[in-house]
N, C-alpha and C positions, 0 to 999 in steps of 0.2 A: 335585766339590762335597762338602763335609765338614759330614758329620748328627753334631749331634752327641749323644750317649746320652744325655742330661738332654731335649733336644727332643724324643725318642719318645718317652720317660717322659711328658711334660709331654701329647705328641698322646695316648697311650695312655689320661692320665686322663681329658682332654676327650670323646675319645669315647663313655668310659663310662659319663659322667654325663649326656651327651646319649642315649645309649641308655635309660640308667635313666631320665631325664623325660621318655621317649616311652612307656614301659612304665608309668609312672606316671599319664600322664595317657589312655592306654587303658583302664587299668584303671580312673578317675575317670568315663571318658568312657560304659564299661559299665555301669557301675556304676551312673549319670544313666541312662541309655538303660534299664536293665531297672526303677527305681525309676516314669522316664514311663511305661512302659509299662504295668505293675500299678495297675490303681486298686480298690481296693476301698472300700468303704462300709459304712455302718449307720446302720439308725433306730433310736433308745432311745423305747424305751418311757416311759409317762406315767408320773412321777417322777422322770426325768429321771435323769443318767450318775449323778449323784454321791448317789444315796440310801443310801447304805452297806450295801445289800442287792442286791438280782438284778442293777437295769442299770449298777450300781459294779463287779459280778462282771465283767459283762460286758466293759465300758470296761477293766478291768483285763487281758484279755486282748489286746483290740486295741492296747491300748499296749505291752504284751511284743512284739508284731507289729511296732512301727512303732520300737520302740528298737532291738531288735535286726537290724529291715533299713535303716532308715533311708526307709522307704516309708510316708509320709502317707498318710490317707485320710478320706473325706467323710464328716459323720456331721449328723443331724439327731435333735431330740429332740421326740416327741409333745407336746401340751397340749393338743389338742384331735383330737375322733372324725375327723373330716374331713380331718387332716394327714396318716391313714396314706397313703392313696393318692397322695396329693399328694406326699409325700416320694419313698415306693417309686420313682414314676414318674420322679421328677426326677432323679432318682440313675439307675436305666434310661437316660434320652435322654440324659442324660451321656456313658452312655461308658460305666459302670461295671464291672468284669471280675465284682466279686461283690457283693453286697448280704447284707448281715445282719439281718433282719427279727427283731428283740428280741420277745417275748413272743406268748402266744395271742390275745392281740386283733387283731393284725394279719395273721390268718389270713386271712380274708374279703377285704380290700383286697388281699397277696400273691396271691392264688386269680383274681383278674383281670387283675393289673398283670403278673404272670410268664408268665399266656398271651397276652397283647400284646408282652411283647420274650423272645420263646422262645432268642434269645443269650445272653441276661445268664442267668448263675448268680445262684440265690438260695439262703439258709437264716434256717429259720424256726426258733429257738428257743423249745420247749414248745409246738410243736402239729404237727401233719402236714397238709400238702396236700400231695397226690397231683397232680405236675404233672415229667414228665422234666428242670425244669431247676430241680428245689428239691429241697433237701435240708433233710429236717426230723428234729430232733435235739432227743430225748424224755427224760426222766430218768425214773426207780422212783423217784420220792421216796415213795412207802411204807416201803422201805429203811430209807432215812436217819431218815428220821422214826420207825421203830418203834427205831432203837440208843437217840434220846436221849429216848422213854418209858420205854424199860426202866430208862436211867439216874435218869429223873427219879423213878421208883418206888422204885428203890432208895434214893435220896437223902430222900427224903419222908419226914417226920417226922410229916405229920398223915395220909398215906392219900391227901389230897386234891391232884389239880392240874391246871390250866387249860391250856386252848386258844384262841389267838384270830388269827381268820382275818382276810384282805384282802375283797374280793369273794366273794358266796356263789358259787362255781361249782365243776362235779365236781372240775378239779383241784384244788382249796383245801382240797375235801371229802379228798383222795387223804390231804394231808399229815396230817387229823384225823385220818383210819380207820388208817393207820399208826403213827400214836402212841400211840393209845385198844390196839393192842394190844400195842405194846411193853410199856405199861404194867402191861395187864393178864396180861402173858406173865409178872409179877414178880411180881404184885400182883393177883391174879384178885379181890380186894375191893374194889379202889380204886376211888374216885368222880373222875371229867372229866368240868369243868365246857367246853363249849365254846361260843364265841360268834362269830360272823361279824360286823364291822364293818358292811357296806352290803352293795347290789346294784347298785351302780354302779364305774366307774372312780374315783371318788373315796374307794372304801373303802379305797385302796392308800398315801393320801398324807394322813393325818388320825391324826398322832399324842396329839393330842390326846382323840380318841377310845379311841383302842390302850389309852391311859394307862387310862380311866375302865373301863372291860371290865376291863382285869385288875386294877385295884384291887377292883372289886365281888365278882372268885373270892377275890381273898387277904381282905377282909372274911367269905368265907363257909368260911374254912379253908383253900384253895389256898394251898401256899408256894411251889408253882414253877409257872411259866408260859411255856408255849411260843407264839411267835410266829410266825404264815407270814404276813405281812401287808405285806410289802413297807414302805415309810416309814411307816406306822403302827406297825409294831412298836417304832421305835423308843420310840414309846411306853410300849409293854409293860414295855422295859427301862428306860424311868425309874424306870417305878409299882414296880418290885421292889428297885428302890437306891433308893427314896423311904424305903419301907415294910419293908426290910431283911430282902427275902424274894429270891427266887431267879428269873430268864427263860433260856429257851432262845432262843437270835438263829438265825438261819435265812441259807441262800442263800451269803453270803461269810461269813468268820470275823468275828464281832462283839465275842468276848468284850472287844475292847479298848473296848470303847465306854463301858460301867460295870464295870469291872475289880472281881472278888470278887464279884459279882452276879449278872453271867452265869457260869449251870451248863457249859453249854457252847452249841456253834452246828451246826446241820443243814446242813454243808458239801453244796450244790448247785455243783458245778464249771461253770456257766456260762465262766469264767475261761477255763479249758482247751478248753471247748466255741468258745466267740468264734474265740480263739488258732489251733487248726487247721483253722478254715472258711479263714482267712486264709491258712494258711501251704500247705496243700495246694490251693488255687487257686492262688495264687502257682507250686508247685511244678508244677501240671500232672495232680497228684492225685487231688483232686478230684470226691468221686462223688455223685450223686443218688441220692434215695432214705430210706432211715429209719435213724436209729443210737438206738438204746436205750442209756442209760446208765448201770448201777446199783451195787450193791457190788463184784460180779465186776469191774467196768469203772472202776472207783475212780472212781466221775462222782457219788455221793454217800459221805457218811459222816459225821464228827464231829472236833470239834475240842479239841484239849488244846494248851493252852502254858501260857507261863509266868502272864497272868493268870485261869486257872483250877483251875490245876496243886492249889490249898489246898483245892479244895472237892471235887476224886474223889480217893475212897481206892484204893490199890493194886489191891485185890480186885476194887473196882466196875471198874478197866479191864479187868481180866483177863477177869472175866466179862461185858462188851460187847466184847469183842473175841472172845470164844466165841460169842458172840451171833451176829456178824458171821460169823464162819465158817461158822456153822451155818446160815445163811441163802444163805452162798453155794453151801455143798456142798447145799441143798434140805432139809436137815433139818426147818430151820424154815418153813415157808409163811405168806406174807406175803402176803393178801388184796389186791387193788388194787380201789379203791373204784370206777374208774372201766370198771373190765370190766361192771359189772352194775349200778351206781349205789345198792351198798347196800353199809351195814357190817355185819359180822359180831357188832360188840360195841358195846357205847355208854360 
């Protein structure tokens, strides 16, 4: 029988494109198999993913998660007190390998629902319970908050400038006492005006509000105004491109919001934070316990591009980046309002 040389050619190709679409659809087939197998989750906090602050930070990491593996995952958004537990839980009897519990208010609801499925991994962003299967992951926003007092002191034409907060509570208080002394770390005369929206959940999501507060410091000589206020602030930052004065944006980068406006933004890395709950569960990683995150840990700091790039001078970076140093090498000592629940300066 006569083979002829073009027939083995011809068998030699076919085998090895059947071997490659076997190796193709293994690799397809694991690739499926490790995506079902990972579920993670997260509840967003009241305001919902998309408020161009905290839980937009947040959202922005789990979708870096879910682009680069290709691994969906479950996500529910607060709007009412009653849904944290309800969510947490449902996401637990799911299935879920990890849960992401957005902000401090959902401490007390996690604090119950995590010792009922002691399996499922949890992390709480901006608060601590103390429970083996949660991982709660803290920022120094005193930090970050005292780089862009110092900036805004130096930028400050009248001496004068505001603060306006989300909900009156320690942490909110953390991000005032932080800035009150960056400011005064420039500017040991400077006058901060600061004002707390509410005492409710609803101080977070009332720009309208944000708006009216910081218009009343820039009527009282404030030209820049910082904002930790969650979706109110974005008010903040109209009232200053209203009135053609100056806002600090907070949490994610905002300067793009009212470009020439915003001085700069109190980069809170939430982003990064979300990103590797996700990807170190996934990997098996994955530890319980506390992570602090401050300048040393690049988990806060400040934001320069191109739409703020006109309004800091050279120097002013130079020396907030001295600033920065100095705070991390200890030089500088940065007060945290919330060790003692008092400020050092007003």
């Amino acid at each position: 029988m006569n083979i002829h040389p073009e027939s083995l050619i011809v068998q030699e190709i076919f085998m090895k494109k059947i071997v490659l679409a076997f190796i193709t659809v293994a690799v397809m087939c694991f690739g499926l198999s490790q995506a079902m197998a990972f579920k993670p989750a997260v509840v967003f906090d009241m305001g919902g993913k998309f408020d161009k602050s905290f839980n937009e930070g947040i959202w922005n990491g789990t979708e870096k998660f879910r682009k680069e593996t290709g691994i969906k995952y479950r996500e529910f958004e607060v709007q009412q007190e009653a849904q944290r537990e309800q969510f947490l839980r449902k996401l637990a009897q799911r299935g879920s390998d990890i849960v992401i519990a957005v902000g401090f208010a959902q401490a007390p609801a996690l604090q119950k629902v995590a010792s009922e499925f002691p399996n499922t991994k949890f992390s709480i962003i901006d608060m601590v319970v103390d429970l083996p299967n949660v991982q709660s992951i803290v920022f120094k926003e005193q930090e970050g908050s005292f780089l862009v007092g110092a900036l805004a002191a130096m930028k400050s034409e009248t001496g004068k400038v505001g603060f306006v907060g989300g909900m009156d509570i320690p942490l909110i208080r953390r991000f005032a006492c932080g800035y009150v002394q960056g400011v005064k770390h420039i500017n040991p005369g400077a006058t901060v005006f600061q004002k707390m929206t509410g005492t409710t959940p609803a101080a977070w999501n009332d720009p309208a509000r944000g708006g009216e507060l910081a218009k009343s410091m820039y009527d009282d000589g404030a030209d820049i105004v910082y904002a930790a206020a969650g979706g109110t602030g974005l008010g903040v930052l109209q009232a200053a491109a209203d009135n053609n004065k100056l806002s600090i944006g907070v949490d994610s980068n905002q300067n793009h919001i009212q470009p020439g406006s915003v001085l700069t933004s109190m980069l809170k890395r939430v982003d990064v934070a979300s990103y590797e709950v996700f990807k170190t569960a996934n990997e098996g990683t994955w530890k319980s316990g506390i992570k602090v995150l401050g300048l040393a840990e690049d988990g806060v700091g400040w934001s320069l591009d191109q739409h703020n790039v006109g309004l800091v001078e050279k120097d002013m970076i130079m020396r907030v980046e001295m600033i920065r140093g100095d705070i991390i090498s200890g030089k500088i000592k940065v007060h945290d309002y919330m060790s003692n629940n008092s400020c050092p300066v007003q």
